[in-house]
Every structure is written in C-alpha cells, then in structure tokens.
MARDREN-618198 format. One record per residue (C-alpha): x, y, z. Coordinates in steps of 0.05 Angstrom, whole numbers, always signed. Each point is the difference from the previous one (the first is absolute). Example, Ala and Ser with C-alpha at 12.3 -4.5 7.8 and 13.67 -1.06 7.14 Angstrom:
> +246  -90  +156
> +27  +69  -13
***
This chain:
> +1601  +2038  +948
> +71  -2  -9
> +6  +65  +26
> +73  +1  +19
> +24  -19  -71
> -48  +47  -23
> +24  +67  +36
> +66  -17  -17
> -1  -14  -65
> -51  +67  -22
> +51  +45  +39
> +65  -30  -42
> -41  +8  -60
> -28  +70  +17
> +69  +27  +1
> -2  -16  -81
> -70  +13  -21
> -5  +69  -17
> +69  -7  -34
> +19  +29  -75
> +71  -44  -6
> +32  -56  +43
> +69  -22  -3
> +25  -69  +2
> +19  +28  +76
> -66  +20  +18
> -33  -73  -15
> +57  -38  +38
> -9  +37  +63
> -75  -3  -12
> +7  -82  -6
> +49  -1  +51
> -59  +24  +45
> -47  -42  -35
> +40  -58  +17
> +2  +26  +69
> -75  +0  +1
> -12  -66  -25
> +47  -26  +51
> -26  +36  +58
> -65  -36  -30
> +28  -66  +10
> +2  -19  -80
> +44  -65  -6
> +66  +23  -32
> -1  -33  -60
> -65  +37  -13
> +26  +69  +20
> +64  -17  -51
> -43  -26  -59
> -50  +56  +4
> +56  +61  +17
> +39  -34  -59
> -60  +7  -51
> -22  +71  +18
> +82  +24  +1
> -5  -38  -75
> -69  +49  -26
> +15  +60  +39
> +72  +12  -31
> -20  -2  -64
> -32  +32  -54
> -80  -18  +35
> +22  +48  +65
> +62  +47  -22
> -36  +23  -59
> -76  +6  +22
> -25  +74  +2
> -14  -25  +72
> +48  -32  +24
> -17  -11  +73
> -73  -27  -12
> +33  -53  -47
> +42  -20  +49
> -56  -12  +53
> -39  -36  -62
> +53  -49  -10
> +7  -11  +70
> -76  -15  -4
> +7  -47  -44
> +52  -40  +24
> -39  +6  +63
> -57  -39  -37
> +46  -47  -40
> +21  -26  +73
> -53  -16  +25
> -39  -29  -55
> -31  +35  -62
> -64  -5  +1
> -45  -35  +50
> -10  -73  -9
> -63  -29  +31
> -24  -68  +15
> -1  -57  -49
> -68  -38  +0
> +0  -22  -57
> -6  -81  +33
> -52  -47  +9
> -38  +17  +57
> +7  -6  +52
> +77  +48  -2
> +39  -12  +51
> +50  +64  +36
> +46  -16  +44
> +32  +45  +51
> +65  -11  +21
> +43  +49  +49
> +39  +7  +65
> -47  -3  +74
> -21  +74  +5
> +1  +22  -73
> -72  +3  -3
> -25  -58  -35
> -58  -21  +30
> -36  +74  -1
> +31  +5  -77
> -41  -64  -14
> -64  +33  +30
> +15  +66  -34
> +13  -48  -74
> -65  -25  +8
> -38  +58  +9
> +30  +31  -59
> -16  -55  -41
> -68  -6  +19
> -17  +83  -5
> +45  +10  -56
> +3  -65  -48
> -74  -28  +32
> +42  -70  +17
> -31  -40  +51
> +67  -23  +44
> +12  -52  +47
> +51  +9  +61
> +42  -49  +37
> +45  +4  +54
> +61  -49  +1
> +31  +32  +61
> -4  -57  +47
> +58  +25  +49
> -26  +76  +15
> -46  +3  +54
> -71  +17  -21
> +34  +15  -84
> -63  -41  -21
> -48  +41  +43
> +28  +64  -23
> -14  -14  -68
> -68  -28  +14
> -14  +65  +25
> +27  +37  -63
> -38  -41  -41
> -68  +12  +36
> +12  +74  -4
> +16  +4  -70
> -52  -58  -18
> +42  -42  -26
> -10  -84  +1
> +46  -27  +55
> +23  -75  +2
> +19  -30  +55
> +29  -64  +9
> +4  -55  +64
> +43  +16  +53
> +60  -36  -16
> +1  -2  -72
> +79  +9  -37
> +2  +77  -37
> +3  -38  -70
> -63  -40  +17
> -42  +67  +25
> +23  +33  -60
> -20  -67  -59
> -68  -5  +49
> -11  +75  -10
> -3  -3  -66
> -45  -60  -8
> -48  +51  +44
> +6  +50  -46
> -13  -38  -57
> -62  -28  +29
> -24  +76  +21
> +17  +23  -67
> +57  +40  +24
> +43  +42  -50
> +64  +14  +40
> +27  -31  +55
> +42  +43  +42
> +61  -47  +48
> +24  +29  +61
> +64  -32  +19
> +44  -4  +67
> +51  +52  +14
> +61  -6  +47
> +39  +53  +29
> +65  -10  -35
> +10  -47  -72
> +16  -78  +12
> -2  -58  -37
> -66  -29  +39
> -40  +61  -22
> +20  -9  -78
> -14  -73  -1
> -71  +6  +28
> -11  +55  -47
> +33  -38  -59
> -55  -58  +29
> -62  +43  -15
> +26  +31  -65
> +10  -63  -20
> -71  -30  +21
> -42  +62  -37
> +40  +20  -63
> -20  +79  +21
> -1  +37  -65
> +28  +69  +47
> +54  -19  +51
> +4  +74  +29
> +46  +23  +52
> -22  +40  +59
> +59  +39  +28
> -1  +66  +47
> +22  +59  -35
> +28  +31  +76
> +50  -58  -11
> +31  +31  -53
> +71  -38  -17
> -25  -70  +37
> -58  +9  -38
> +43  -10  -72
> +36  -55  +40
> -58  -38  +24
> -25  +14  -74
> +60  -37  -27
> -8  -62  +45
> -72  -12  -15
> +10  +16  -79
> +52  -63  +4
> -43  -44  +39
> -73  +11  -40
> -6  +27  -78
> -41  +70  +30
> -35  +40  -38
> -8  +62  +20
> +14  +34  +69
> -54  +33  +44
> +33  +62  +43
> -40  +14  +69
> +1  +55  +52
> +30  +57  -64
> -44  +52  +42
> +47  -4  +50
> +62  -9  -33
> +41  +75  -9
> +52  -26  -35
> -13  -59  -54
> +53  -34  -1
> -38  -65  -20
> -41  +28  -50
> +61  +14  -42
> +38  -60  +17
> -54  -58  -1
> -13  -5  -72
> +83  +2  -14
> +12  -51  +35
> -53  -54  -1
> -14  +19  -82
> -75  +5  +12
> -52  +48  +0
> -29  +40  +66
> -67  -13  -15
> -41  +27  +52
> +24  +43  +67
> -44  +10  +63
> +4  +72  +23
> -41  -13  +65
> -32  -47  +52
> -77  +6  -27
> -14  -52  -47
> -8  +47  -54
> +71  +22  +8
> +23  -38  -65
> +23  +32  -63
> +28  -21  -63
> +71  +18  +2
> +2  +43  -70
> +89  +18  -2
> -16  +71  -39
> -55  +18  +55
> +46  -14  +62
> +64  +29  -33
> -46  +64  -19
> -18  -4  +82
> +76  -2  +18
> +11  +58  -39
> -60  +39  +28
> -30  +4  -64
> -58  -41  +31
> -48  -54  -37
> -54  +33  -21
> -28  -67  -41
> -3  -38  +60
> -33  +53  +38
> -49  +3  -53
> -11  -77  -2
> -1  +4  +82
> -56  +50  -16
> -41  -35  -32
> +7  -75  +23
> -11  +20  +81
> -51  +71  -12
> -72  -13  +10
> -30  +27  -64
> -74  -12  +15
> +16  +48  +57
> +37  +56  -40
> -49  +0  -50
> -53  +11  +45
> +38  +61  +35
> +15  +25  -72
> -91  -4  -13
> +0  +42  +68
> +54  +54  -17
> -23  +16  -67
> -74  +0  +29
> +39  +49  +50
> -21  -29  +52
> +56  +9  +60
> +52  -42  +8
> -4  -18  +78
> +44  -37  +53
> -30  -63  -19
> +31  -4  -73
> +59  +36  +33
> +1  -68  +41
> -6  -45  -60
> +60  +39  -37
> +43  -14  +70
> -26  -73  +2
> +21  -7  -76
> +62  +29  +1
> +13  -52  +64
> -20  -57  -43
> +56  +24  -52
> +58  -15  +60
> -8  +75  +21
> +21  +78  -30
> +73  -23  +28
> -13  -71  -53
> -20  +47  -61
> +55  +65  +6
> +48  -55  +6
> -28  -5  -82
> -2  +69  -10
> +64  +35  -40
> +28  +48  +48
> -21  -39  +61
> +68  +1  +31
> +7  +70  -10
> -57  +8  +57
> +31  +38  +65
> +29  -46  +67
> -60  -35  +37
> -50  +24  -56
> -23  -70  -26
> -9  -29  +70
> -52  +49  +8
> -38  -51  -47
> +3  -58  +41
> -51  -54  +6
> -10  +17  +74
> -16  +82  -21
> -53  -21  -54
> -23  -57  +61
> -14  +64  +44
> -31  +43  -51
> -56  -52  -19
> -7  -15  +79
> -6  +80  -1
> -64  +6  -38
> -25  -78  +20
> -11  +53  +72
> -42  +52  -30
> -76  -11  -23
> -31  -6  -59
> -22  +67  -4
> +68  +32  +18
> +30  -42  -66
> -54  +37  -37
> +13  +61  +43
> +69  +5  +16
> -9  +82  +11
> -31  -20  +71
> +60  -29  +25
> +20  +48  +51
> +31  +0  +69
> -40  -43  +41
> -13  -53  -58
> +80  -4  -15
> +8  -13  +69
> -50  -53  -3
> +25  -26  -61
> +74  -5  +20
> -20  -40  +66
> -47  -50  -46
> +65  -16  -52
> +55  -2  +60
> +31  +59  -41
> +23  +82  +25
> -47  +60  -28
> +56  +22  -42
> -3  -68  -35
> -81  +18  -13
> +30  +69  -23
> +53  -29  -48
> -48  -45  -32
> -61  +52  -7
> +52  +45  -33
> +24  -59  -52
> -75  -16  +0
> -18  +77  -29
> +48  +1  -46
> -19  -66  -38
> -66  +30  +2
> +27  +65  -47
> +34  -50  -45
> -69  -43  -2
> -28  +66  -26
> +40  +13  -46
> -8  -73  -30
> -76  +4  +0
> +1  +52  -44
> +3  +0  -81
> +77  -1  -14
> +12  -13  +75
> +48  -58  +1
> +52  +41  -42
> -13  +58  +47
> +13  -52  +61
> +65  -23  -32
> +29  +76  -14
> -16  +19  +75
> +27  -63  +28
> +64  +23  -37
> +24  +44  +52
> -13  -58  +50
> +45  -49  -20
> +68  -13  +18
> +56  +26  -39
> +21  -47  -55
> -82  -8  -2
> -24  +71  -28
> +6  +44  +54
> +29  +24  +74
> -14  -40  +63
> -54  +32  +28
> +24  +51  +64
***
C-alpha cells in the first residue's frame, strides 16, 4: 500500500536519521525532496504546499534544531503532519438514529461502490452485530442490481428489491419501509455511477438523498485516481452534505495520492478504506496507523486487531492443549495455520503491517501470495492422512505422487516440507514451559531487517 510514496519518502528521511546536527540547509533539501515525493505521489498542490509549509515551520525551530536527535524529530514531525492531513483520529459511523439508519453511497461508475456497500454491511453485522438491509438504485448498469444481490447473499445480508421499473428515489423510500418491517438496523444505498461527472447524475442522487434523509452520505472514490479523485471529491461535496469518504482498491495503490488529498479537500473524514476484492477487505481508516505504514514503521494495532477479529481461536486453543500435551504438531495444523493466515488477506496482507516490511529484499513479499499459500494447502490436501501424521515417509516416489495430485513440481513438495520442519522446531519450542519467549528470541534472527534480525540466506 502506497508503496511508491513510501520508498521515497524512508530513503529522503534515512539520509537524516542517524544525524547529531542539521542545518537549516540540510532540512530544505530534505523537503525539497519531500515535496518531490509527494508530487511524484500525485498529492493535490495545495496539499503538498500546506503540509511542506507546516513541517518547514516545526523543523526550523527550536522542536528540530535543538533536539539531541535531530533527524528522528524531523521524521516525527513529518509524521504528524502526515496524520494531521489526513484526519486525526479515525471517525466511524454515526448510528446514533432511529432505526432503521440509512447510508448512502455516492461516487463516480467504477469507484467501487457497490462491493463497498457489501463489504459495509458485513462489517456492521460481524463487528457492531447490526442487522442491515441493502438496496440497489442503479437502474442504468446492466445487471448493478444483480451484482449486489449476489453480495448480499454471500455476506447474508437482507436484500430489497423493488419492481422493475420503479424511479431510484422510490426503491430507496420502499427499501426502507422493508427494513422497518424486518426490523432492520441499517440500511445500506447503492447509487448509480457514470463515467465522467454531469448534472443528470447529481440530480438523481440529490433525488434519493432527498427521499431517505441518510444519516452517512459517504463518498466512494478510487484511490488509483489520485488527483481526479480530490476533484470528483469536490464536485460531489457541493452537490450532497457527505460525511465521510470511503477509499477503495488502497492495496493496489503505490503512491496515495488520494489518501492525502481527499480529506483536504472535501473537509470530511476517510472513514473506512477497502484494501482488497474479498468482502472482508474493509478497514477502518485510523490516519496515525496508515501514516506509521507510509513511513515503514508498520501498524502493529491493526495487525493485532486483524488477529484477533479473523483467527479461529477455538482452533488455536486446541493446537495449544496438543503442544503442551506434546503431542506433534503435523501437516494438518500446519494446514490450518496456512488456511488462517489466508483468511487474514495473506503473509503479503500482514508484513504490509509489520514495521520494517519495506525493508524486505526485491520480489521477497510476492513470495507470500495468495496463489503460493493456494498451492501449499493443495500440497498436503494430496498426501494421506497418515503422511500428515507422518510426514518422515514422504520420500521419492510419494513426492512424485504428491506433486502430480496438487498440479505442483517436486521441488514445490520440497520447499514446503522444509517450511513445514521448521514450524515444527518452533512448535517445540512453544510446547514447552517458557517456550513462547524461546519461540520469539529464535524467530529474531528470522525477520527482516527493521524487524529484529537479517533476512534469512
């Protein structure tokens, strides 16, 4: 995420770290390159002024020339300014209404609206236990109601679907007489997008807004966009009193342009930013977290929070009662660690959180793909139950027969039965009294720099 600005900005600010004294010289040419970055980034320019003008204002005086460490108060006040742009704090959803609430989406065709609204709702149902209602308004787009239909049903959501015919404003009053009736909490409006802003699409919006009094009016907008997505900010911001701002497709995004121009220009909050196609790919946009990510610093809150919400702790704690037993820990639970960690969006998903993570060498996160932890559990899904238990037998002829079974090479078994043993020593070590500080001190010399240790040869 954001990896562009990211790389630039750590090696301008690396140049500075380590340093004893900086002159009023060295912090121009290091905001001159700053300014650079955020540029390259795509930033809108009034941004890039405002926020160059405030850290030139703290770093040549008395908080950066006369710290005992002068270079990591400089990249502290560029953290903060960093966070003061885009937002403070996090600001969530207000649902504070009369059931049923009503959140409308608003945003340009492509942005990502109608997968936000399906991702929305399944936050609100696993994480504030709301029962939510969805509605489609998109009466233009071929099969838009479908789609979201099909959204809904995965993410169990209620789904209301009007007549053919029916005007947006009407689906979106009838949809909330539904939802009243089912007991709804929220009620989540899709609206149309078009390809390019015009007065048609802001009156029909205007039209539903209008018709449901939404207590969120949230703007969907592409952060790959980056300066049309300030733009198209601004236009929708005059036409319809939003809210808050949801930012889609950040995973893909290297620079983040939009993340750090968004909440300048429209005045209102990111509140939530969708870092993947899975409905689960839906976070609460927290401004210290992603500014601590842009600085590789990482976020280890929200990988702690990831942890916890998306981990299956009935079965951890049952492969806990079998190490400390000391039982072996076999292929199978090596399976359900690969399945879990796929559940979380990945190992690429969770370094991305980890401090140091862009310190990693060339290539070295795409190792940790979807697709490689896809052919590790199709991998073992090939062997038989007693090779799990056993994995010792697995020799020549049974990695041959293996490979064929999961479409894979033998030096794919290889690579795995090699990761495979070495999670096993670390199991060990964890099943035994004191083990999980043991664990931790020998996965020192395992992480990436910036993370306690070398990259492993």
């Amino acid at each position: 995420m954001f990896k562009g600005l990211s790389e630039r900005l750590n090696t301008t600010l690396e140049r500075v770290k380590g340093r004893g004294r900086l002159t009023e010289d060295n912090i121009r040419e290091t905001l001159r390159e700053v300014r650079m970055a955020l540029l390259e980034a795509d930033v809108a320019l009034p941004v890039v002024k405002e926020f160059i003008a405030q850290v030139r204002e703290r770093a040549v005086g008395q908080e950066v020339l006369r710290s005992l460490t002068p270079g990591q108060a400089l990249i502290k006040v560029v953290n903060e300014e960093l966070v003061r742009v885009m937002g403070e704090e996090n600001a969530g959803l207000d649902l504070h209404g009369r059931p049923p609430v009503v959140v409308l989406l608003a945003g340009l065709q492509g942005a990502g609206k109608t997968t936000s609204a399906a991702k929305l709702a399944r936050h609100l149902m696993e994480r504030e236990k709301k029962k939510v209602t969805l509605v489609s308004t998109d009466v233009r787009r071929p099969a838009a109601i479908e789609q979201l239909e099909t959204l809904a049903g995965q993410v169990k959501a209620d789904f209301f679907r009007a007549p053919e015919g029916t005007a947006p404003a009407r689906i979106a009053s009838d949809a909330i007489a539904h939802a009243r009736r089912q007991h709804s909490d929220v009620v989540i409006v899709d609206t149309a997008g078009r390809q390019h802003l015009d007065e048609a699409l802001m009156d029909e919006v205007r039209d539903i807004h209008k018709a449901v009094e939404p207590l969120e009016t949230l703007f969907v907008v592409d952060s790959m966009t980056g300066q049309d997505a300030a733009r198209s900010a601004a236009a929708f911001g005059d036409a319809l009193p939003l809210t808050g701002v949801i930012l889609t497709k950040a995973d893909g995004d290297a620079r983040g342009g939009a993340a750090l121009s968004v909440r300048h220009v429209t005045g209102r909050p990111i509140k939530f930013m969708g870092v993947g196609e899975k409905t689960e790919a839906l976070e609460a946009f927290h401004p210290d977290r992603v500014a601590s990510r842009i600085l590789g610093m990482g976020d280890v809150l929200g990988l702690v929070e990831e942890v916890e919400q998306k981990a299956d702790r009935d079965k951890a704690d049952k492969l806990a009662r079998k190490l400390r037993k000391g039982q072996g820990f076999s292929l199978a639970d090596f399976r359900d660690q690969l399945e879990q960690m796929q559940n979380m969006g990945g190992v690429a998903a969770l370094l991305d959180k980890m401090p140091g993570a862009g310190q990693l060498p060339p290539g070295a996160a795409s190792q940790f793909d979807d697709g490689a932890i896809r052919r590790q559990v199709a991998i073992i899904n090939s062997m038989t139950h007693k090779e799990r238990r056993k994995p010792d037998l697995i020799k020549g002829s049974r990695k041959r027969r293996i490979a064929r079974g999961s479409g894979v090479e033998i030096q794919d078994v290889n690579r795995l039965l090699k990761q495979f043993n070495q999670a096993r020593k670390m199991m060990r070590k964890m099943g035994k009294k004191g083990g999980k500080k043991k664990m931790m001190r020998a996965m020192q010399g395992q992480m990436p720099p910036g993370m306690g240790g070398g990259f492993p040869g």
